[in-house]
TIPABA-845154 format. One record per residue (C-alpha): x, z, y; residue in three letters; residue number from 1. Coordinates in steps of 0.05 Angstrom, whole numbers, plus 5000, padded with zeros to 4 digits. Example, Ala and Ser with C-alpha at 12.3 -4.5 7.8 and 13.67 -1.06 7.14 Angstrom:
+------+------+------+-----+-----+
:    X :    Z :    Y : res :   n :
+------+------+------+-----+-----+
: 5246 : 5156 : 4910 : Ala :   1 :
: 5273 : 5143 : 4979 : Ser :   2 :
+------+------+------+-----+-----+
END
This chain:
+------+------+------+-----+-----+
:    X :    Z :    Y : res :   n :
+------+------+------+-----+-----+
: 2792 : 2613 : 7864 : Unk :   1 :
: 2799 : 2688 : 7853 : Unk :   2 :
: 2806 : 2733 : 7917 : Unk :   3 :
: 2871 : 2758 : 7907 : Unk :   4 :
: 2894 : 2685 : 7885 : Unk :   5 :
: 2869 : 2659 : 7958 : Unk :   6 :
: 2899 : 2719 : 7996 : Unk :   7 :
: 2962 : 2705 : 7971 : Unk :   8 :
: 2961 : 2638 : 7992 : Unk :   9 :
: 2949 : 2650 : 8057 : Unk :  10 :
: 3002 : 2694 : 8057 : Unk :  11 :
: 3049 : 2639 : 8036 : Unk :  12 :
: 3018 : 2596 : 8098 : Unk :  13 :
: 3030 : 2654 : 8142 : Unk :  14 :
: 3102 : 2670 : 8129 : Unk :  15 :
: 3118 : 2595 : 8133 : Unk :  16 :
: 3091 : 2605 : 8210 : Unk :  17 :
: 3143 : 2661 : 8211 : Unk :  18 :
: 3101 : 2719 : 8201 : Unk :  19 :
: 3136 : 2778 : 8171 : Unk :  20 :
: 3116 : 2787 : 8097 : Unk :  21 :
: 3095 : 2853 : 8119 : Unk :  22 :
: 3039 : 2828 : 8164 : Unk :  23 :
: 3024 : 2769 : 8121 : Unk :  24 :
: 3013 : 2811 : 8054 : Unk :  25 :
: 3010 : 2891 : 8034 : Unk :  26 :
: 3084 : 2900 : 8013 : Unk :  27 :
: 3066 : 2952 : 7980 : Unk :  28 :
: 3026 : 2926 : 7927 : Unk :  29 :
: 3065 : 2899 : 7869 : Unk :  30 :
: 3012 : 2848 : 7850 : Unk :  31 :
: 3015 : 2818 : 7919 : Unk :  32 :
: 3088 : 2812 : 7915 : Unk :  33 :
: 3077 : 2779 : 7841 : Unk :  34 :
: 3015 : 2735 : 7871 : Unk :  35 :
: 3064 : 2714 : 7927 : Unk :  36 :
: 3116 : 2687 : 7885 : Unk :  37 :
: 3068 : 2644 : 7838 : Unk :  38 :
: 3030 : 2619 : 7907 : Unk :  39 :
: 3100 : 2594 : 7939 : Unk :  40 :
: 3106 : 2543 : 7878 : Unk :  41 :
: 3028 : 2527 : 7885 : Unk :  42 :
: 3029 : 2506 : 7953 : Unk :  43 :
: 3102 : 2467 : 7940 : Unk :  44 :
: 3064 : 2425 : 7874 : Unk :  45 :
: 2993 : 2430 : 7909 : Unk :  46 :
: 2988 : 2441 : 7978 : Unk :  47 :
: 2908 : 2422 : 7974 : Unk :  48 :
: 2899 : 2495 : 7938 : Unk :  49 :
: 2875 : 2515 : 8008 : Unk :  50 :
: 2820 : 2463 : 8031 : Unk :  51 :
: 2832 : 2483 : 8113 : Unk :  52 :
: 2909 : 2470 : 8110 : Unk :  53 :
: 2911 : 2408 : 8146 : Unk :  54 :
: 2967 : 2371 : 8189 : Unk :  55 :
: 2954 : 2422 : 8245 : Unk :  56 :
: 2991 : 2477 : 8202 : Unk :  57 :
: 3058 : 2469 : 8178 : Unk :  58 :
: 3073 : 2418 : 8144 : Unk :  59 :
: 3080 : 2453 : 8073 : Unk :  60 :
: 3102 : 2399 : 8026 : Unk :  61 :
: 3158 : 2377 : 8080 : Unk :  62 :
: 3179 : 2455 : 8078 : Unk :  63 :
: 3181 : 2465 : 8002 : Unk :  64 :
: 3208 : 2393 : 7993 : Unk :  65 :
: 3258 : 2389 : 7942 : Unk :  66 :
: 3302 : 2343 : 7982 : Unk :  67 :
: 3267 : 2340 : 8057 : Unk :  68 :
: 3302 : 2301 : 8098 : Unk :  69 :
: 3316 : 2330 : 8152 : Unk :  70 :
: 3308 : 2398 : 8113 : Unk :  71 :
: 3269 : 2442 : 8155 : Unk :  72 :
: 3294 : 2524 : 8160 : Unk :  73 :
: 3256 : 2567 : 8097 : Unk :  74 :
: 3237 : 2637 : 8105 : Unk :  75 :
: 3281 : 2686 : 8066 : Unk :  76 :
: 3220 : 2702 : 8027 : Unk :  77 :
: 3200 : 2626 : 8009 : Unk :  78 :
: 3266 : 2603 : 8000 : Unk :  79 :
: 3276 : 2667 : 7945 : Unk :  80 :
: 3212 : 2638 : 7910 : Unk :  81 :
: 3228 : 2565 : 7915 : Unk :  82 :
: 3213 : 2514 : 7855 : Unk :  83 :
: 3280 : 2490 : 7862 : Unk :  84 :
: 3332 : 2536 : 7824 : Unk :  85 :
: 3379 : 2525 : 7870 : Unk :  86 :
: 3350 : 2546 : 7930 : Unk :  87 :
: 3329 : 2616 : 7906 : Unk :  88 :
: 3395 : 2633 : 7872 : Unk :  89 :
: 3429 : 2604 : 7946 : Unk :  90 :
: 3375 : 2651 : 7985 : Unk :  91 :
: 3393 : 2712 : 7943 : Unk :  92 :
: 3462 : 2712 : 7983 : Unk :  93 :
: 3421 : 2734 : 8044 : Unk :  94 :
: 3389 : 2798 : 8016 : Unk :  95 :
: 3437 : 2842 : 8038 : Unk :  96 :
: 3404 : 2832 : 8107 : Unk :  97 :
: 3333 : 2844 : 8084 : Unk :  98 :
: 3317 : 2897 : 8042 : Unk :  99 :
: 3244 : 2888 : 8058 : Unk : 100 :
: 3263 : 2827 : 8006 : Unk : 101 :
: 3288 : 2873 : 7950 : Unk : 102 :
: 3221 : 2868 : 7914 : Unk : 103 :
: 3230 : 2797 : 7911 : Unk : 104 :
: 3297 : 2804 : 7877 : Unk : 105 :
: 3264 : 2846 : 7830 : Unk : 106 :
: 3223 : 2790 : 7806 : Unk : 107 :
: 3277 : 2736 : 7804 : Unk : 108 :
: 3312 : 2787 : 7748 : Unk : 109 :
: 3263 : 2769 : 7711 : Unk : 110 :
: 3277 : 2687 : 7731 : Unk : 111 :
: 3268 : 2640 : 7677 : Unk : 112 :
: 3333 : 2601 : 7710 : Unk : 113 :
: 3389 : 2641 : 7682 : Unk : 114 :
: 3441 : 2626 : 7748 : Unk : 115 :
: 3387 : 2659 : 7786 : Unk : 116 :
: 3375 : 2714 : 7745 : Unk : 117 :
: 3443 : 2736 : 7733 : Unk : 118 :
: 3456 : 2724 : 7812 : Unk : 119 :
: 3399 : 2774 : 7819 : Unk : 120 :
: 3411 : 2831 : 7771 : Unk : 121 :
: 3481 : 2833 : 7802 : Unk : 122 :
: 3464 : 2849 : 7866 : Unk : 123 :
: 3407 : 2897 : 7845 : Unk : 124 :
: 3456 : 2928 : 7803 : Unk : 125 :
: 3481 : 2947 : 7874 : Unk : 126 :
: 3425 : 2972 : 7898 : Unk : 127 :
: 3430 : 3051 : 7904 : Unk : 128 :
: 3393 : 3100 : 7859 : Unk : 129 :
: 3346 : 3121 : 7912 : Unk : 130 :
: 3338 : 3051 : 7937 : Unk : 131 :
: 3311 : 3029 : 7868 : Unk : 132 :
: 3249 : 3082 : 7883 : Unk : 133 :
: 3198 : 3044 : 7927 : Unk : 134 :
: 3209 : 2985 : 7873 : Unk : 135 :
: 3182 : 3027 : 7807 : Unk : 136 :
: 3117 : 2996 : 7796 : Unk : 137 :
: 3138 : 2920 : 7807 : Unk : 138 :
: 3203 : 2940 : 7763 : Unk : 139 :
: 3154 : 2960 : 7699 : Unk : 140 :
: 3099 : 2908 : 7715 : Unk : 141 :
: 3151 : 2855 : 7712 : Unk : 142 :
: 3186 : 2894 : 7644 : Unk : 143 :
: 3130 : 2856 : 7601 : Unk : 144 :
: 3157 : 2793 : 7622 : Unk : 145 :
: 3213 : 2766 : 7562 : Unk : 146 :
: 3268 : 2778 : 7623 : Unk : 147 :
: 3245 : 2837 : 7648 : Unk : 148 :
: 3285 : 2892 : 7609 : Unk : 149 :
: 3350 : 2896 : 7651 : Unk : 150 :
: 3314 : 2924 : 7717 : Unk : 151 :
: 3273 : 2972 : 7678 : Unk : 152 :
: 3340 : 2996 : 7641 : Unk : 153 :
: 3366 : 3012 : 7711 : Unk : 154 :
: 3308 : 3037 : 7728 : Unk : 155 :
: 3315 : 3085 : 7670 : Unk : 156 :
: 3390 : 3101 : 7693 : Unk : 157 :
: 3359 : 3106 : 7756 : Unk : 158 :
: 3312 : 3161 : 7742 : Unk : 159 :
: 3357 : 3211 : 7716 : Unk : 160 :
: 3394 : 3219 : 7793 : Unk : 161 :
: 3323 : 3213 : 7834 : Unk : 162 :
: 3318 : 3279 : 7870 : Unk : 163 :
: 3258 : 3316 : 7843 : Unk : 164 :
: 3222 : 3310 : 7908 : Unk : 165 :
: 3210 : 3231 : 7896 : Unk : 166 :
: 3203 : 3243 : 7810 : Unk : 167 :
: 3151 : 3287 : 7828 : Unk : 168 :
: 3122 : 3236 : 7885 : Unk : 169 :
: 3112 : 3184 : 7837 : Unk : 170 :
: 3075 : 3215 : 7783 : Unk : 171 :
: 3017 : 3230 : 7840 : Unk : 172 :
: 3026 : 3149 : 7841 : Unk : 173 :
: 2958 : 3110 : 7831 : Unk : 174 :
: 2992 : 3054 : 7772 : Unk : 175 :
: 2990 : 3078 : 7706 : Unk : 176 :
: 3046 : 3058 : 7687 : Unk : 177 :
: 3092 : 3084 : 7748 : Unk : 178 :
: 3061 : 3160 : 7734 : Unk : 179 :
: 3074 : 3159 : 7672 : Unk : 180 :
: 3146 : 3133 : 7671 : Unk : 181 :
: 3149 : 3188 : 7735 : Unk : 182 :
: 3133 : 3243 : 7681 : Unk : 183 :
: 3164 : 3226 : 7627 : Unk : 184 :
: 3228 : 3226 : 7671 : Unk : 185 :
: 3201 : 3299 : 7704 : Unk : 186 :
: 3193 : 3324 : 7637 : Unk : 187 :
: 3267 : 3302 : 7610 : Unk : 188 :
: 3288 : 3334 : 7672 : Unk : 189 :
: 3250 : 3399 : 7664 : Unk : 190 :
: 3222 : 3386 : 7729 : Unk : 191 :
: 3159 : 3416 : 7715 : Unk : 192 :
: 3135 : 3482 : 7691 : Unk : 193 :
: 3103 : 3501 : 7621 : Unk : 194 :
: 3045 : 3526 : 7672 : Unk : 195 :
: 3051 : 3454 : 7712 : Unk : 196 :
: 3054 : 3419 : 7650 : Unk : 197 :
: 2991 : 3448 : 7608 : Unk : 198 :
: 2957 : 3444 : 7675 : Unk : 199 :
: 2964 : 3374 : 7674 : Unk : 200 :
: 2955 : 3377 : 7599 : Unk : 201 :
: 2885 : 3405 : 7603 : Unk : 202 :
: 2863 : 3371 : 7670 : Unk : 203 :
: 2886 : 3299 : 7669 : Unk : 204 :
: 2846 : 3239 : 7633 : Unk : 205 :
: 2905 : 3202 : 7616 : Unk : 206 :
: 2914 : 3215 : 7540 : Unk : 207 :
: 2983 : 3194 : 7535 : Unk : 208 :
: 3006 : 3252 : 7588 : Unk : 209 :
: 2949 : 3304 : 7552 : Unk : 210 :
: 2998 : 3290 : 7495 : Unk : 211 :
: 3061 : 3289 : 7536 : Unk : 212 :
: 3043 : 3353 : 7576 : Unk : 213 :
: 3015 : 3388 : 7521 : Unk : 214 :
: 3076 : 3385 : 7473 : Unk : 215 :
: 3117 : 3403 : 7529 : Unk : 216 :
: 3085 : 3451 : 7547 : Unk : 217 :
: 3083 : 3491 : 7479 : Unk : 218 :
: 3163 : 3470 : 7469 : Unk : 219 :
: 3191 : 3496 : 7529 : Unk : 220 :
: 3221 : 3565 : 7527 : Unk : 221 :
: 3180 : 3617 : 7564 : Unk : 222 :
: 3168 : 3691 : 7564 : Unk : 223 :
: 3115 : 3726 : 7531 : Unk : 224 :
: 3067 : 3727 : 7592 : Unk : 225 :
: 3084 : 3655 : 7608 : Unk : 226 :
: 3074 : 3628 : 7541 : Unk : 227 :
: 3004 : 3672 : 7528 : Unk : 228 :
: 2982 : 3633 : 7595 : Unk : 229 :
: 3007 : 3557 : 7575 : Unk : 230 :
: 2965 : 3575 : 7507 : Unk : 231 :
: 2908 : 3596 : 7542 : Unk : 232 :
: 2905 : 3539 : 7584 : Unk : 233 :
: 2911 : 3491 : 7525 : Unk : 234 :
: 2858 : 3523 : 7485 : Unk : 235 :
: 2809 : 3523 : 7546 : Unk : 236 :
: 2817 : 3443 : 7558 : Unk : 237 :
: 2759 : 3398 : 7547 : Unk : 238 :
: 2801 : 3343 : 7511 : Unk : 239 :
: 2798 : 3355 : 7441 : Unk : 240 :
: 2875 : 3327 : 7426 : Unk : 241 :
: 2902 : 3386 : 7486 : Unk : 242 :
: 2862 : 3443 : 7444 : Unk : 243 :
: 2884 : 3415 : 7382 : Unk : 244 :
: 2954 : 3427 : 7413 : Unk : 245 :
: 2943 : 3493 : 7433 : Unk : 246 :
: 2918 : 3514 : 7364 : Unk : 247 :
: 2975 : 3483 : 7332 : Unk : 248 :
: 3018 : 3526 : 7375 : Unk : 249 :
: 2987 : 3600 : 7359 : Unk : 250 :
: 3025 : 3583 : 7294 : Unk : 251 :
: 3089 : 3591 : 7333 : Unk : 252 :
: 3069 : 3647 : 7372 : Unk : 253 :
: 3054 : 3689 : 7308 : Unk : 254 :
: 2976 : 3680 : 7336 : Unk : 255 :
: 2950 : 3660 : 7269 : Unk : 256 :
: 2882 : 3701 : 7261 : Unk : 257 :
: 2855 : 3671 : 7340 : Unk : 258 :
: 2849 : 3598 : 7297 : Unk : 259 :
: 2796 : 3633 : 7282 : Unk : 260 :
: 2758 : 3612 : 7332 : Unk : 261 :
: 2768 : 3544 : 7327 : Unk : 262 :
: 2747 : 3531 : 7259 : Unk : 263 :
: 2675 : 3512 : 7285 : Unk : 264 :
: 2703 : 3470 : 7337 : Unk : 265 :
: 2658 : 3405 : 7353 : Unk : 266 :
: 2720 : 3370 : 7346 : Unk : 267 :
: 2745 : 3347 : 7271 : Unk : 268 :
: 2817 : 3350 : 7294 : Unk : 269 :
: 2807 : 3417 : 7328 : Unk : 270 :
: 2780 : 3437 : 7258 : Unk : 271 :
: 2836 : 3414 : 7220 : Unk : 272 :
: 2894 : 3446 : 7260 : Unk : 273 :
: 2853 : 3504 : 7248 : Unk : 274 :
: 2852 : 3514 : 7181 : Unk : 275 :
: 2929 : 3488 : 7173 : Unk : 276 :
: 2950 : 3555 : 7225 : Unk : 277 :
: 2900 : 3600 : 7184 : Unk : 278 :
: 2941 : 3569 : 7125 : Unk : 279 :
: 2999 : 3582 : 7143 : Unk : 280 :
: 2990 : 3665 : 7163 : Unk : 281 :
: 2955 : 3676 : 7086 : Unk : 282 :
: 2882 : 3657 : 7103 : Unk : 283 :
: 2837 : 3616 : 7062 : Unk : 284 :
: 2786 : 3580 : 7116 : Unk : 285 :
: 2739 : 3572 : 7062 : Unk : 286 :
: 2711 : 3640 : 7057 : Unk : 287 :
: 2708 : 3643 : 7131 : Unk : 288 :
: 2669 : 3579 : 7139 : Unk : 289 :
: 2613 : 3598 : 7085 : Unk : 290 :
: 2609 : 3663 : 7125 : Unk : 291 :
: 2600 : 3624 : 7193 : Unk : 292 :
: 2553 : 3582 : 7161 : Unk : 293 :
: 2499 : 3644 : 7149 : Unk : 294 :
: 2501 : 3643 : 7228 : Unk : 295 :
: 2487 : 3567 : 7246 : Unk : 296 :
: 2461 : 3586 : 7316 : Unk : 297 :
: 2519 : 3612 : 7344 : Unk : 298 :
: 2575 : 3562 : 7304 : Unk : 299 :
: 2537 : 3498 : 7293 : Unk : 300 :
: 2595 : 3465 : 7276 : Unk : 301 :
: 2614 : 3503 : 7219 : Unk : 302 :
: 2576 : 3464 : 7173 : Unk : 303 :
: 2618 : 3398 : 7187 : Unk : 304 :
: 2677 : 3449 : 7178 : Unk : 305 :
: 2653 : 3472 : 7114 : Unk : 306 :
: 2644 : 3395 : 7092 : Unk : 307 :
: 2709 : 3377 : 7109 : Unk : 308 :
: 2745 : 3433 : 7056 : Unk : 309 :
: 2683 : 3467 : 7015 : Unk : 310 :
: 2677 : 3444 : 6947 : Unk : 311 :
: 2616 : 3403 : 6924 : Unk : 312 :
: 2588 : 3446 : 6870 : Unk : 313 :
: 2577 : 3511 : 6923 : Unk : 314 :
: 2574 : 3490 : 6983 : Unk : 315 :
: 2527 : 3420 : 6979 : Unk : 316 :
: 2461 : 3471 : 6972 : Unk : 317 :
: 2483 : 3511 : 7038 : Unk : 318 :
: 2491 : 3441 : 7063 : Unk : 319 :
: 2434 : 3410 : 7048 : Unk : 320 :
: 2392 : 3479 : 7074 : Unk : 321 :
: 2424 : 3471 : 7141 : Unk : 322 :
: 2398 : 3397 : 7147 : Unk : 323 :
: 2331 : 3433 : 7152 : Unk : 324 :
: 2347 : 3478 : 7210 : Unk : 325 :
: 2309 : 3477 : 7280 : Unk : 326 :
: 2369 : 3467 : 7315 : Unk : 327 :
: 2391 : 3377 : 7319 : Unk : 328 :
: 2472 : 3401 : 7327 : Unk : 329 :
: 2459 : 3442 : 7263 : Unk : 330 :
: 2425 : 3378 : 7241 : Unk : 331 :
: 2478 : 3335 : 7262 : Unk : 332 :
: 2535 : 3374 : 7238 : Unk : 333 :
: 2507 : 3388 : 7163 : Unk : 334 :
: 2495 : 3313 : 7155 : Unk : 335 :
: 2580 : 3305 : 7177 : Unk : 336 :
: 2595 : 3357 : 7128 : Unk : 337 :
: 2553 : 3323 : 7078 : Unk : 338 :
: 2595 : 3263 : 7098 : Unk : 339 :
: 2659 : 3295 : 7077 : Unk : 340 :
: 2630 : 3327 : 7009 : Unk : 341 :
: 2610 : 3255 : 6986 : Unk : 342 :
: 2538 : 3287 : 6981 : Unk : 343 :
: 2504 : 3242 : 7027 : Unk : 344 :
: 2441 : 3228 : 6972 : Unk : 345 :
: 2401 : 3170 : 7005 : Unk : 346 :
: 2341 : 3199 : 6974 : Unk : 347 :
: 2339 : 3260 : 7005 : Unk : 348 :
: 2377 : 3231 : 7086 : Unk : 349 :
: 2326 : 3178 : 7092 : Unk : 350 :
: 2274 : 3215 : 7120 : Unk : 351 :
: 2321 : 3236 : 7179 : Unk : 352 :
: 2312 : 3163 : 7204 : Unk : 353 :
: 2248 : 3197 : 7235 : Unk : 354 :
: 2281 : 3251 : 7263 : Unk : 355 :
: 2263 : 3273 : 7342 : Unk : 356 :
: 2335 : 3274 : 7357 : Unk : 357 :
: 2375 : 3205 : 7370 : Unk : 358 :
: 2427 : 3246 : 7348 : Unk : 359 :
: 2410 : 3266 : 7284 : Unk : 360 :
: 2386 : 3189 : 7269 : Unk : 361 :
: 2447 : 3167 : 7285 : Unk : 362 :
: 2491 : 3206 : 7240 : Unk : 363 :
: 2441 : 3198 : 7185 : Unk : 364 :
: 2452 : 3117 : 7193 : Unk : 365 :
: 2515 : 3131 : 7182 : Unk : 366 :
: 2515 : 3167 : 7123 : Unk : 367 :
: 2467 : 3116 : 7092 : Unk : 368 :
: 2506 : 3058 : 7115 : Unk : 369 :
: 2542 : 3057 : 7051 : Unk : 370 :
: 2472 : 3054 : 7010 : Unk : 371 :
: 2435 : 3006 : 7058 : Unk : 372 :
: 2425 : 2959 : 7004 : Unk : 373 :
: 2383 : 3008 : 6966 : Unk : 374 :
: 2335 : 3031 : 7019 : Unk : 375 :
: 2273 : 2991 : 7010 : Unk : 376 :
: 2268 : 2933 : 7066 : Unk : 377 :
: 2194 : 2955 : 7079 : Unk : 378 :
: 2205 : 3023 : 7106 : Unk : 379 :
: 2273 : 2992 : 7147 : Unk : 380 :
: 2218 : 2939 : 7169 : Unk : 381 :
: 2170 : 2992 : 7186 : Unk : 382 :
: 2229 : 3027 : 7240 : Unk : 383 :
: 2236 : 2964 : 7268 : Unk : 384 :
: 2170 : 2959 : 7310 : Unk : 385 :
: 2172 : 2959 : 7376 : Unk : 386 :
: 2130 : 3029 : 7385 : Unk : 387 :
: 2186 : 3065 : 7348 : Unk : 388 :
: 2235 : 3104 : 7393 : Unk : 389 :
: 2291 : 3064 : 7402 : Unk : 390 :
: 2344 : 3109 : 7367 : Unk : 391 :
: 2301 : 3093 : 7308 : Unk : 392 :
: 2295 : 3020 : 7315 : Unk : 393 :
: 2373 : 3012 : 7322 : Unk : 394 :
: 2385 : 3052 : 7255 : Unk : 395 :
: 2334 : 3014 : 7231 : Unk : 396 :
: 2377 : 2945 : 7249 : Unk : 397 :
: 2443 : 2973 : 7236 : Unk : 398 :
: 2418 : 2987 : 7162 : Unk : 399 :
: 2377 : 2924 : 7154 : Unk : 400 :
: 2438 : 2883 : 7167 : Unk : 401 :
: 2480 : 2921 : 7128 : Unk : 402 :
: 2439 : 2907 : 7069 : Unk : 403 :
: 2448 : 2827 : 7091 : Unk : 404 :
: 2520 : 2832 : 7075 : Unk : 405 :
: 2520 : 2862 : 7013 : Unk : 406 :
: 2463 : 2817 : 6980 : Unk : 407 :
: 2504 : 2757 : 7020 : Unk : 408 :
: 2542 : 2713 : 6965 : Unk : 409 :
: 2619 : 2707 : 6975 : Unk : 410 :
: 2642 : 2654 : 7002 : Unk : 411 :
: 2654 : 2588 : 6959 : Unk : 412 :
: 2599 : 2618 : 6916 : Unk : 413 :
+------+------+------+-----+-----+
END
């Protein structure tokens, strides 16, 4: 039995002493409200879930009896999770008085029973805007139930009357899913700055608000000074997709020439929106990467750049040099761009399967992935030994196996 399955359990025990759910379980916690309700119909069916409950306790199975005779007084908050259909849409008359309880009419919205659940949604329906707040994360865990879209769609409703101070409260929320439902309401709502938002764009690890942020960010009307800033603070950011968003953007600014910069970004999308905004204000990239290239040191990542839009006849030999060079990003990159030519010569990457940097071997496996079957199995073999570093013995397994499956007959051969 899991921790949290046990704790909840207990709980159940604990309110059927008459301890207040909000000593017997963290009210707060949606899972322990969703825990609850499954453990009041465990105990009900099989009351031996918790090996110390003995006759001592209360007598569970006479409490959650479906037809105890005499029938003993139920907590609110087991009678609202009863088996019996009947006794949780008769308990819902008594939430009025409780609104500690409202979390538990939350979940029976989402009642398989339909009595029940339309009892419920009624009176949440009555439930004020501001009262719906405290219940946003059990309201969109319980949404991926099949009965769980009309609380979320009041939820929504909801939302768009929430003073800012509690939108703003509940994207600082620990759930996922409550912070991001809290700002993609803040953002509707203009709630947050273009500053705010490419703040959180460029600081945040969530990738679903680095895109949020970021393209509201660059959307939202600003001044001059306001918008140079939000761009700035895009084009700074360590995630590749909130730079790539800030690039795209100097295209709307009239900022064309600063993508620039970014053509020799270490990311591929980076690179990309790069060359579309150098496009689009009359520049060819292509010049501009072969010049970048005669100065690998200081933009190693030109020559993936130049792969990814150089033509095979010209650029391959500037390529092929760079493979050569001292530095393993120049290494590393020149093999991508060799990649993205369709130059990658089996021949001539083979020997990179020795190469110091793990790097380096590992984009050179995958370049010769494709080829596996014609590397000879002796020199694969060879890697393989245990004295080999171990970037070299994993290339050296990835390849060998790749060869299996192209030598391996189809099936019904």
């Amino acid at each position: 039995m899991r921790d949290g399955e046990r704790e909840a359990l207990e709980a159940v025990v604990l309110v059927s002493e008459g301890v207040p759910p909000h000593e017997a379980l963290d009210t707060g916690s949606a899972e322990a409200w969703v825990a609850f309700d499954t453990a009041v119909r465990e105990l009900a069916h099989r009351p031996w879930r918790l090996p110390h409950l003995d006759e001592k306790r209360p007598g569970l199975s006479a409490l959650f009896g479906f037809r105890p005779s005499p029938p003993p007084p139920r907590p609110p908050a087991l009678a609202l999770c009863h088996p019996d259909g009947r006794v949780r849409e008769a308990a819902l008359d008594g939430i009025d008085a409780a609104p500690e309880l409202h979390p538990l009419l939350v979940v029976r919205c989402a009642d398989w029973a339909e009595p029940v659940r339309e009892r419920a949604r009624l009176l949440l329906g009555k439930l004020s805007a501001r009262e719906l707040v405290p219940l946003t994360e059990l309201t969109l865990r319980l949404s991926r139930r099949a009965q769980g879209h009309f609380a979320r769609a009041l939820l929504e409703r909801a939302l768009r009357e929430w003073p800012a101070a509690d939108v703003l409260a509940l994207a600082a929320h620990p759930d996922r899913a409550t912070y991001r439902f809290a700002y993609r309401g803040a953002v509707d709502r203009g709630l947050l700055t273009p500053s705010e938002l490419a703040a959180t764009a460029a600081t945040c690890g969530d990738v679903t608000l680095q895109d949020l942020c970021a393209e509201a960010a660059v959307a939202a009307p600003t001044g001059a000074a306001e918008q140079a800033a939000v761009l700035d603070r895009l084009l700074t950011a360590r995630a590749a997709r909130v730079r790539a968003a800030g690039v795209t953007a100097l295209r709307r600014a009239g900022r064309h020439g600063e993508a620039r910069t970014f053509l020799a970004d270490r990311s591929p999308v980076v690179r990309a929106c790069a060359r579309y905004v150098l496009r689009q204000g009359g520049v060819d990239p292509l010049p501009v990467y072969r010049t970048l290239c005669a100065e690998p040191d200081a933009h190693p990542a030109a020559a993936a750049g130049l792969g990814e839009c150089g033509e095979r006849a010209t650029d391959a030999r500037t390529l092929w040099l760079l493979v050569e060079h001292p530095l393993p990003v120049v290494r590393l990159n020149a093999i991508t761009g060799l990649r993205a030519l369709d130059e990658a010569v089996r021949e001539r990457l083979t020997p990179l399967l020795d190469d110091p940097s793990p790097a380096v071997v590992r984009a050179a496996t995958r370049a010769l992935l494709p080829e596996a079957a014609g590397i000879p199995e002796s020199l694969l073999r060879e890697r393989s030994a245990p004295d080999r570093p171990r970037a070299v013995r994993v290339a050296a397994a990835r390849l060998l196996r790749a060869a299996e499956r192209h030598h391996r007959p189809p099936p019904g051969y």
